[in-house]
C-alpha positions as CSV (number, residue, x, y, z in Angstrom):
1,X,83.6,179.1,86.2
2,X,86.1,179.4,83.9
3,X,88.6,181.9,85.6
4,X,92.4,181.1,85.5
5,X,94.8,182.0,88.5
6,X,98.3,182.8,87.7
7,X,97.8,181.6,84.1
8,X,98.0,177.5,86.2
9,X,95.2,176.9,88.5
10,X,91.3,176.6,86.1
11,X,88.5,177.4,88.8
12,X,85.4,174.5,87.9
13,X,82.9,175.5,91.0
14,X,82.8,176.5,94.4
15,X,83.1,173.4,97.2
16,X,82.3,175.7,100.0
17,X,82.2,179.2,102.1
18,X,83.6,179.6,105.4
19,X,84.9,182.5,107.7
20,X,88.1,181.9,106.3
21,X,87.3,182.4,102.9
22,X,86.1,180.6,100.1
23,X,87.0,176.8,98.6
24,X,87.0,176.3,95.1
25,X,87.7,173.4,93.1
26,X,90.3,173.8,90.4
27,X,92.5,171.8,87.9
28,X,96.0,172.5,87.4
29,X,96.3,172.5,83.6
30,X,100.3,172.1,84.2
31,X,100.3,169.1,86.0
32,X,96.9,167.8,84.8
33,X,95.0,167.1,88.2
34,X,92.3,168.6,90.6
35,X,93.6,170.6,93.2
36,X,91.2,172.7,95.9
37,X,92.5,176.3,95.9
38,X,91.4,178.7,99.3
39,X,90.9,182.2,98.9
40,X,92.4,183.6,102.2
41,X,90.8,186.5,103.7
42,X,93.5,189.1,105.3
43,X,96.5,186.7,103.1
44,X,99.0,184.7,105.1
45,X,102.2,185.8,106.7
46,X,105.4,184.1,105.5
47,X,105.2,182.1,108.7
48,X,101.9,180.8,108.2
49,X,103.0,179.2,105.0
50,X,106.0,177.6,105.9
51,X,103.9,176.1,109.0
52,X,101.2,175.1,106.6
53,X,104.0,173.2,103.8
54,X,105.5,171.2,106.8
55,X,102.4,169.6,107.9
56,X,102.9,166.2,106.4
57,X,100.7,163.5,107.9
58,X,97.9,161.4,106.3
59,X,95.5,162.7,108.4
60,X,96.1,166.1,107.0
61,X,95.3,168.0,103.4
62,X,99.0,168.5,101.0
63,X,99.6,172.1,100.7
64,X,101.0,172.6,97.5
65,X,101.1,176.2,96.6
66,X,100.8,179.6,98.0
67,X,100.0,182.9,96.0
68,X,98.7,186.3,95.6
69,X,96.6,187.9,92.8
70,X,95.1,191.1,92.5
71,X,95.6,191.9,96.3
72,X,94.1,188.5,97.3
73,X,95.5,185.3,98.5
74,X,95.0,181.8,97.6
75,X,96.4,178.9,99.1
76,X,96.8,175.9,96.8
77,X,96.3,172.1,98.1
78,X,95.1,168.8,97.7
79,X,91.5,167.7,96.7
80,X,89.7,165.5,99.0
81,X,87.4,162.9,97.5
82,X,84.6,162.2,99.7
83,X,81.9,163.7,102.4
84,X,82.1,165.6,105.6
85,X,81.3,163.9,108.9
86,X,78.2,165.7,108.6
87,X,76.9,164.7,105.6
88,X,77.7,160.9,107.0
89,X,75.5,161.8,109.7
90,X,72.9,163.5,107.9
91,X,72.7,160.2,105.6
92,X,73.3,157.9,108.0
93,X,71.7,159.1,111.7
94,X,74.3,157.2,113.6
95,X,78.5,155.8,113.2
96,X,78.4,152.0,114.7
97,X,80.4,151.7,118.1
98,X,83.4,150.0,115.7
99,X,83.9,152.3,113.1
100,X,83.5,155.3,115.2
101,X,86.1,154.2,117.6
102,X,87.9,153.6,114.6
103,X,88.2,157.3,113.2
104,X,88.2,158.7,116.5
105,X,91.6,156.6,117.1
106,X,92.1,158.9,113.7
107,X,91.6,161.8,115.0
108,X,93.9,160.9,118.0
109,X,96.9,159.9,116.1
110,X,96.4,163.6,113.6
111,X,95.7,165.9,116.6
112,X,98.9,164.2,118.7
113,X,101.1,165.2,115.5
114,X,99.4,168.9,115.6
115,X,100.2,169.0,119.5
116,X,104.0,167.6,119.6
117,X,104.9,170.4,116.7
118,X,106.7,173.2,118.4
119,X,104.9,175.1,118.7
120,X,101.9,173.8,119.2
121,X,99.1,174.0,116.7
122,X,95.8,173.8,118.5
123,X,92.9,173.0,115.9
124,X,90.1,175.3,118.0
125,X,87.2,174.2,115.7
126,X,86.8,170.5,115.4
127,X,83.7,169.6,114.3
128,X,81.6,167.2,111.7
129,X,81.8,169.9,109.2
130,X,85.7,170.1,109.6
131,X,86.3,166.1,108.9
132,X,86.7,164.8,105.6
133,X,85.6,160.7,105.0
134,X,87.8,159.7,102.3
135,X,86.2,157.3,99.6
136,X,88.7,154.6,101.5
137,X,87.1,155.3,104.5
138,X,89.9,157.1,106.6
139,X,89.6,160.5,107.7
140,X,91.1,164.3,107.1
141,X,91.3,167.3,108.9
142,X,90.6,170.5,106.3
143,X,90.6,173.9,107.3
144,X,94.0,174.5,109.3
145,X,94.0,178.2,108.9
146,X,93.0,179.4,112.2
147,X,94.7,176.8,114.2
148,X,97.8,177.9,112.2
149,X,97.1,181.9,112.3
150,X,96.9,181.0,116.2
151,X,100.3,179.0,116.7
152,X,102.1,182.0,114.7
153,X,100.6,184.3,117.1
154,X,98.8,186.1,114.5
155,X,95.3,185.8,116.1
156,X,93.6,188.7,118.0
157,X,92.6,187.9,121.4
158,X,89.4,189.4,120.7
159,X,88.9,187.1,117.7
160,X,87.3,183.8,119.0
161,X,87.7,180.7,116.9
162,X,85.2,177.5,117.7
163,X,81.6,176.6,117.5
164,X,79.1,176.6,120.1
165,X,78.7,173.0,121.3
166,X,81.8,171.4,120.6
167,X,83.6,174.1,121.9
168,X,84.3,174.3,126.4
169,X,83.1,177.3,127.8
170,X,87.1,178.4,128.8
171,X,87.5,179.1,125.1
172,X,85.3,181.8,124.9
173,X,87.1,183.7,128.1
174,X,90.9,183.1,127.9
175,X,92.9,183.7,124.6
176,X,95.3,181.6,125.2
177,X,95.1,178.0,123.7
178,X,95.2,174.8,125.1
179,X,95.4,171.3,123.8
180,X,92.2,170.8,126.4
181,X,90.1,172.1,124.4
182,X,90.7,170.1,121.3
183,X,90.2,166.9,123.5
184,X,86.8,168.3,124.4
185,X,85.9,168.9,120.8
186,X,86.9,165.0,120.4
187,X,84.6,163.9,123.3
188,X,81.6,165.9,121.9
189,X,81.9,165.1,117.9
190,X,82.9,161.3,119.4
191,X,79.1,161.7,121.7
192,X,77.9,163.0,118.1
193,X,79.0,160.1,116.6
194,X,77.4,157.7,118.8
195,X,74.7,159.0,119.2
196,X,73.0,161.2,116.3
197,X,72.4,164.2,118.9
198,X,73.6,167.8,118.1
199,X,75.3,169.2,121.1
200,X,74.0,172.5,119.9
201,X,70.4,171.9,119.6
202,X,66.9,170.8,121.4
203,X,67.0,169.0,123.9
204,X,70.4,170.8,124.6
205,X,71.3,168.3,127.5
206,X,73.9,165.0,126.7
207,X,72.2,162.1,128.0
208,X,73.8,158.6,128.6
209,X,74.9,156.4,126.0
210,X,73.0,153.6,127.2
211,X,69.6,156.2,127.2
212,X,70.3,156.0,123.4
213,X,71.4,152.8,122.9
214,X,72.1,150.0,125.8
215,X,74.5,148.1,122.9
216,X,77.5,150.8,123.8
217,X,80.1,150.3,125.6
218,X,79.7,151.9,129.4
219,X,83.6,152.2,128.7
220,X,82.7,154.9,126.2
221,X,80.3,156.5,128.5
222,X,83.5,157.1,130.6
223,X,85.9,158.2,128.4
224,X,83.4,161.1,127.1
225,X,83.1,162.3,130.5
226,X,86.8,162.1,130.7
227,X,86.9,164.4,127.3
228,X,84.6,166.7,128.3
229,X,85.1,167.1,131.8
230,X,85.3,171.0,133.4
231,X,88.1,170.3,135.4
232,X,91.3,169.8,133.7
233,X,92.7,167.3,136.5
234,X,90.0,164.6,135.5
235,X,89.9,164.3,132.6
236,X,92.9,163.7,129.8
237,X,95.7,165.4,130.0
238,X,96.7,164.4,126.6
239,X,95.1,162.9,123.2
240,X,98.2,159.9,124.0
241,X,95.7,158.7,127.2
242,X,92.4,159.4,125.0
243,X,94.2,156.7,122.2
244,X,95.2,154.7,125.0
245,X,91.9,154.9,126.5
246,X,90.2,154.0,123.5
247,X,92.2,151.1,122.4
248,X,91.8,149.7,125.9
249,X,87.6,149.9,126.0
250,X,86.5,146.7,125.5
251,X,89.3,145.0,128.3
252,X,88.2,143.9,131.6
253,X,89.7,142.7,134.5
254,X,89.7,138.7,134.9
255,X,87.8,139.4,138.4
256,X,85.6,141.8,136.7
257,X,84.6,140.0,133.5
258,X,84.0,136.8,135.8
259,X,82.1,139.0,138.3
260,X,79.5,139.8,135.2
261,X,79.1,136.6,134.2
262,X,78.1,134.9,137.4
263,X,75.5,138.3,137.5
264,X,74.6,137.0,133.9
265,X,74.4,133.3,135.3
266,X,72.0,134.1,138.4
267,X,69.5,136.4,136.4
268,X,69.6,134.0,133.6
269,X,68.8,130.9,136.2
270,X,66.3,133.0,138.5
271,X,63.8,134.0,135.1
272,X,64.6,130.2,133.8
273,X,63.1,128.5,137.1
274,X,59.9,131.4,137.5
275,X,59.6,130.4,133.3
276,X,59.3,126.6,134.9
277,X,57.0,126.9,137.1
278,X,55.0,128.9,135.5
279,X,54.3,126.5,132.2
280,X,55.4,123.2,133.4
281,X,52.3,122.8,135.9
282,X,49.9,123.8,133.0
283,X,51.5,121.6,130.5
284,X,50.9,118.3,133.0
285,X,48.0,119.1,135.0
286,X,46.9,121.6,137.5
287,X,43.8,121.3,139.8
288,X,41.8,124.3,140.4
289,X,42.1,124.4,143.8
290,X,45.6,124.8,143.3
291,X,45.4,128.3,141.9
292,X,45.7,130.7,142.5
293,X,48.1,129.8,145.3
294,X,50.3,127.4,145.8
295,X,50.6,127.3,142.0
296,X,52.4,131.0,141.7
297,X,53.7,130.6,145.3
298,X,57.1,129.2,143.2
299,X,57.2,131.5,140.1
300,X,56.7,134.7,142.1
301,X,59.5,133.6,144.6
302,X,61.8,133.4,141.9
303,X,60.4,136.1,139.9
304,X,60.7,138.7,142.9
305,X,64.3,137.1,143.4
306,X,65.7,137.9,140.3
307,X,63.9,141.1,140.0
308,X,65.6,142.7,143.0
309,X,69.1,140.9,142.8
310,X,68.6,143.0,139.0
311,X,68.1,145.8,140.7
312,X,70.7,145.6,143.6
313,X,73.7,144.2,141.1
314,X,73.3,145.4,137.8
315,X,72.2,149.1,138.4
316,X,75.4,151.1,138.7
317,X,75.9,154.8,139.6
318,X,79.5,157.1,139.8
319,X,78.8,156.9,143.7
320,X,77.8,153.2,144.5
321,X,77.0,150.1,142.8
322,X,73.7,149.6,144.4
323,X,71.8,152.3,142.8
324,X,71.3,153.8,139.3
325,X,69.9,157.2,138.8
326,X,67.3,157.3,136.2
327,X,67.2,159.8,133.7
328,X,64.1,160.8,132.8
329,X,62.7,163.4,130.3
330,X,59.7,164.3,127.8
331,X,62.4,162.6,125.1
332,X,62.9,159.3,126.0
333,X,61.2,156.5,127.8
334,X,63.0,154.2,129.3
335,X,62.0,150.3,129.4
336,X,62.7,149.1,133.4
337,X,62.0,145.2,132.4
338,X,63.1,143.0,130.0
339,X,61.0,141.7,127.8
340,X,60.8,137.8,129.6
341,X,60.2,139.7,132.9
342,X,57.3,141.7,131.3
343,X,55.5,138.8,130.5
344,X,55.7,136.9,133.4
345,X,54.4,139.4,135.7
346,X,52.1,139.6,133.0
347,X,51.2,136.0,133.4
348,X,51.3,136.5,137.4
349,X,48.6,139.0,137.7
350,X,46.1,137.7,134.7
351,X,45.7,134.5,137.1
352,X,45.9,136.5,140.1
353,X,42.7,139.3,138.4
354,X,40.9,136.3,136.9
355,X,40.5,134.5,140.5
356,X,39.5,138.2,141.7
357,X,36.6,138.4,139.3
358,X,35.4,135.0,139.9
359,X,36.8,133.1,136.4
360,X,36.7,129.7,137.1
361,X,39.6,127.4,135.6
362,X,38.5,124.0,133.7
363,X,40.0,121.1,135.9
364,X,42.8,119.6,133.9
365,X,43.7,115.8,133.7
366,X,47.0,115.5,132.2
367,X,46.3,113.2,129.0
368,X,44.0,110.8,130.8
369,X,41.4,109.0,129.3
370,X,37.9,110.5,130.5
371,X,36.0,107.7,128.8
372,X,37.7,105.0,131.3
373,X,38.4,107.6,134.2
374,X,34.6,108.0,134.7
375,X,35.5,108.6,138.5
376,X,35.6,112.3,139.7
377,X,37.3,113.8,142.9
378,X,36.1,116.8,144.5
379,X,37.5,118.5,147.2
380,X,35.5,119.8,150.7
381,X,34.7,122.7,148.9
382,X,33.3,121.2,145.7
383,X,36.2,122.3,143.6
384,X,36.8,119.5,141.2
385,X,40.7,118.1,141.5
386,X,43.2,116.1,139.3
387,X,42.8,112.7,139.6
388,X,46.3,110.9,139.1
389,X,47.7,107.2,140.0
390,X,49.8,106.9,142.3
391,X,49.2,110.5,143.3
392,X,49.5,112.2,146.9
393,X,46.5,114.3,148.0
394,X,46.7,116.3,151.3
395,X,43.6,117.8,152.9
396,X,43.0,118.9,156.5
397,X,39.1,118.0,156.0
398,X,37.8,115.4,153.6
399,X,38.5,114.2,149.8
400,X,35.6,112.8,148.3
401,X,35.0,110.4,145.1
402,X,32.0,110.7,142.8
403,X,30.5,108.6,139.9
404,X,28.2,110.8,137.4
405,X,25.4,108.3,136.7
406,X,25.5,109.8,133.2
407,X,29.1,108.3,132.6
408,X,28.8,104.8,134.0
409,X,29.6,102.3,131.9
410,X,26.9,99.8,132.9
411,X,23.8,100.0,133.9
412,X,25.1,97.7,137.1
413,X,28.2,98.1,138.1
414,X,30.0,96.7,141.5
415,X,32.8,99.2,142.7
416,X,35.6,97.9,145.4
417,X,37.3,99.9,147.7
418,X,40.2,98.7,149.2
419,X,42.4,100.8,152.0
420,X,46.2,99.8,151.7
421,X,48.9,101.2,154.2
422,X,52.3,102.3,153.4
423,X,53.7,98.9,154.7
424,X,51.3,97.0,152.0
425,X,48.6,95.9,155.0
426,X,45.4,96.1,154.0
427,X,43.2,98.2,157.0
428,X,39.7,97.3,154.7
429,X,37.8,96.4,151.7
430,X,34.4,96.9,150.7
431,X,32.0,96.1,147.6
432,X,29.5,98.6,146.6
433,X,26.8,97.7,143.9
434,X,25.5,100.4,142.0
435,X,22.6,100.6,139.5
436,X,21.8,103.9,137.4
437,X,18.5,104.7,137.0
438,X,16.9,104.4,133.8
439,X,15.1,108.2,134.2
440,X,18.2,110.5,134.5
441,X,15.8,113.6,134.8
């Protein structure tokens, strides 16, 4: 640009517009270094100057200079390397849990300075476009002029400062500030944070942490409400309790955090047992008059267990632990089973459909050798069954034994059946000669 203020300050380009007045970036050709000079629209009282050069915190820009030329004012302070909150989020989507609680702890320990000053400076329009992400990471608040204008009593009443969506709605009505409503902008740029969402456009509604991402914290769920909340009696009274709430987030209780992992325990056991019996009896052998019941008699008992002791114990609300309301809407689908619980229902009722459509299921004999085992048992029905040694067959009818001529493995065979009691007697033994015929037609 070229132009020269008060034969010091070299304007280079503009940074950025605002209501305020525009930011330029400038080099200070006495002291050699890049400074960010404000034009300020309607100038600054004496007041608003000496608030602005006693502001030393690290959260906050260095004022370095204040000066008129040609009937306008500029105000002269420090260059911030770096991107606005918004351009993070515009890059980026999302902050991670950490490093979000992590600059909102920030913006705690900046806003309690602004509060404790007498008096008070109340920022008024917090908001990603107002926070500064130094190339170290930590954070800075630019554009005090309202706030300050506002603490010097210099601000109209019928002159609102804020922007719709971070802002409460008692803002807009009542003149006077309050440091409530800076903690509100906190709980809605924190929500931002977290979440990626806009509080200011489609769908318009704050959803749930956990309907964006089930990783966060429910803590965090709770302190936004706290933030945000339209009554002034719940929620924080201070930004000392929000920094106190946030540094306490991921603590539990020792009955609490041994209350969620017996929950953790049981759910884990209950899908661990219906995973058991639902592979183990196909991996060693499984008759087919066996399915489909008593074989899913087992998994589906524990199944249905842990799928309501889920739903009972691990579905939380504000009013009872028993019952979660599900929010629902045309931009999110929720997922009401886990994955391992999908599949075994999955499992459950492609047996259950394939013995409705008449699929019959191969008899399965657990490793044996066919060649030698050349015996078959069937039951009353006709249904063919395992055939294991040693093995404990029930039947209210009859269990019979056939030998496919085809797999004999003589021509002439003798075949002795012997009837043994528990106690070792023998009740009877017979010999049975058998000859296959030599026309198997």
């Amino acid at each position: 640009m070229g132009r020269v203020l008060i034969q010091k300050y070299e304007l280079i380009r503009l940074l950025g517009r605002g209501g305020a007045g525009n930011v330029f970036l400038a080099l200070d050709v006495h002291l050699d270094r890049l400074v960010a000079v404000k034009e300020i629209c309607g100038g600054a009282s004496s007041e608003e100057v000496k608030l602005l050069k006693e502001l030393e915190h690290t959260g906050l820009p260095v004022i370095f200079d204040y000066f008129t030329e040609q009937g306008k004012a500029f105000l002269v302070m420090e260059y911030i390397e770096g991107m606005t909150l918004r351009q993070f989020l515009l890059k980026h989507k999302r902050v991670k849990e950490a490093q979000a609680v992590k600059w909102m702890l920030e913006l705690c320990r900046i806003f309690q300075y602004l509060h404790d000053r007498h008096p008070a400076v109340i920022y008024r329009d917090l908001k990603p476009e107002n926070i500064m992400i130094k190339q170290d990471g930590t954070l800075k608040l630019i554009d005090l002029g309202g706030a300050v204008r506002f603490a010097c009593g210099r601000e109209t009443p019928d002159l609102c400062v804020g922007t719709a969506g971070y802002c409460p709605k008692e803002q807009w009505k009542n003149p006077r500030g309050d440091t409530s409503w800076d903690i509100y902008a906190m709980g809605m740029v924190f929500y931002e944070m977290l979440t990626g969402e806009h509080p200011a456009k489609p769908p318009y509604t704050r959803l749930a942490l956990a309907a964006h991402d089930k990783s966060i914290a429910g803590t965090l769920e709770k302190i936004i409400r706290s933030c945000t909340s339209e009554k002034k009696t719940e929620g924080y009274q201070s930004v000392v309790q929000l920094e106190k709430a946030l540094l306490g987030y991921r603590k539990m209780s020792l009955p609490l955090q041994f209350w969620q992992a017996v929950k953790k325990m049981i759910l884990f056991v209950g899908i661990f047992a219906a995973s058991a019996y639902l592979i183990l009896p196909l991996l060693f052998g499984i008759s087919e008059n066996q399915i489909p019941f008593p074989y899913l008699k087992k998994p589906f008992f524990f199944l249905l267990f842990t799928f309501i002791f889920h739903r009972i114990f691990c579905h939380h609300s504000k009013k009872n632990n028993y019952l979660r309301r599900q929010e629902k809407n045309i931009w999110l689908t929720r997922k009401n089973f886990s994955g391992l619980i999908s599949l075994l229902i999955f499992c459950c009722l492609g047996t259950w459909m394939s013995v409705i459509l008449g699929m019959t299921f191969p008899a399965v004999y657990a490793g044996e050798d066919t060649g030698r085992l050349w015996v078959e048992m069937r039951d009353d029905c006709g249904r063919k069954m395992l055939l294991k040694d040693d093995a404990v067959y029930v039947t209210d009818n009859c269990v019979r034994f056939e030998l496919p001529a085809q797999r004999l493995p003589d021509e002439k065979i003798s075949l002795q059946m012997i009837a043994v009691g528990e106690g070792g007697d023998i009740y009877s033994s017979r010999i049975f000669h058998i000859r296959a015929q030599e026309d198997l037609n």
